[in-house]
C-alpha positions in Angstrom: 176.5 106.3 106.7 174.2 107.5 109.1 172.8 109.9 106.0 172.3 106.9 103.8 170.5 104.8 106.7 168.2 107.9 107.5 167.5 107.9 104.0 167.3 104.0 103.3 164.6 104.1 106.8 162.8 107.4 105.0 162.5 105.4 101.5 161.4 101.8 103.4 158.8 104.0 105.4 157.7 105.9 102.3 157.1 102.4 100.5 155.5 101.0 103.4 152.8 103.9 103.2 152.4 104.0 99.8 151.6 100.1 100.1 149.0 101.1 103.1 147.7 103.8 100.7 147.0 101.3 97.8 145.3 98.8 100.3 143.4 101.5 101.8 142.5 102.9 98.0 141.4 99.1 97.1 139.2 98.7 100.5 137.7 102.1 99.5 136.9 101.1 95.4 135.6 97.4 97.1 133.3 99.5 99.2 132.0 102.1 96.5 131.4 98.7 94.6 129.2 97.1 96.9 127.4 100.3 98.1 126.7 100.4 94.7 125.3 97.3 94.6 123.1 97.1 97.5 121.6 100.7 96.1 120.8 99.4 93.4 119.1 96.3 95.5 117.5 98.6 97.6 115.7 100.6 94.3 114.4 97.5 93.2 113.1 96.6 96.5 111.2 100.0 96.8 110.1 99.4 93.1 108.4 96.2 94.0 107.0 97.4 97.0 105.4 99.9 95.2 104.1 97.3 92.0 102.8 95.4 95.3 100.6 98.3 96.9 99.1 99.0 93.9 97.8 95.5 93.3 96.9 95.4 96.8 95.1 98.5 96.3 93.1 96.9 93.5 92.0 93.8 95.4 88.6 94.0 96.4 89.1 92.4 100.2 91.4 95.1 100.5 88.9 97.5 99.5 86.7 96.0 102.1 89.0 96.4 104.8 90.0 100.6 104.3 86.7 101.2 102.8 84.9 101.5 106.6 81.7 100.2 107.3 80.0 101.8 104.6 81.9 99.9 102.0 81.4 96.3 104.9 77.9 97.2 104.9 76.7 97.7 100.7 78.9 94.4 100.7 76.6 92.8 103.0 73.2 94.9 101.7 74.6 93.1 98.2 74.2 89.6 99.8 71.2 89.9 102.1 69.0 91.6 99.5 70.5 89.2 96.5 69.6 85.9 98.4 65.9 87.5 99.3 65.5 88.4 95.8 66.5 85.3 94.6 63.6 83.4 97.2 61.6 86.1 95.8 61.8 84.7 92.3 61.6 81.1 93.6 58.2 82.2 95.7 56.6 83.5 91.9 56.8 79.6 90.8 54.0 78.8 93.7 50.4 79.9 94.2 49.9 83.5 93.9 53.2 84.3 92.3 52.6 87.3 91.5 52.4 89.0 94.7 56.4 88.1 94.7 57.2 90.0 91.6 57.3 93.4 93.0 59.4 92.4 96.4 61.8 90.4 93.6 62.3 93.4 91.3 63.0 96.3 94.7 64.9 93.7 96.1 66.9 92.8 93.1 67.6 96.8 92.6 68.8 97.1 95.8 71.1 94.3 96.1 72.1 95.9 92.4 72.8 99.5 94.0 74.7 97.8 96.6 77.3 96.1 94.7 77.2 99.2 92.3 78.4 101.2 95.1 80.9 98.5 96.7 82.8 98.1 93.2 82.7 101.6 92.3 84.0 103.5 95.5 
């Protein structure tokens, strides 16, 4: 009897590990499946990061910001010498208008290679 029992205990323990094998198999498949998962999260995380530095990139403030104070400085060249060419213009409706065509037109080209420079580089 003591054959059978050994034998009985060694089938029991062989079932027993074979059920701890299938668990552990199942715990190991659920896993693959959600590493999977968050992978494929992860790619399409990195993917919109990337769709979202390139339209950062192509937004002008931002262009402002990296460009140094060259590109802050055509920016504000662009303003200053728009305004002044604009009172300019408005100082050609009074007496002696002409004397504020020429300071209109330099100023106007400036403000004009200004903003050329600003949205181009």
């Amino acid at each position: 009897m003591s054959a059978q029992q050994n034998a009985a205990s060694r089938m029991e323990l062989e079932a027993e590990n074979e059920k701890r094998m299938q668990v552990a198999q199942e715990s190991m498949e659920n896993m693959l499946k959600k590493v999977n998962q968050e992978t494929l999260e992860v790619e399409k995380a990195v993917r919109d990061l990337k769709a979202a530095q390139e339209e950062l990139g192509q937004d002008p403030l931002y262009k402002l910001k990296s460009g140094g104070i060259v590109k802050q400085a055509s920016l504000v060249g662009t303003a200053l010498f728009s305004v002044r060419a604009v009172t300019e213009l408005a100082g050609m409706a009074g007496p002696n208008g002409e004397a504020h065509t020429l300071p209109a037109l330099i100023q106007g080209v400036i403000a004009l290679v200004c903003a050329a420079y600003f949205f181009l580089f």
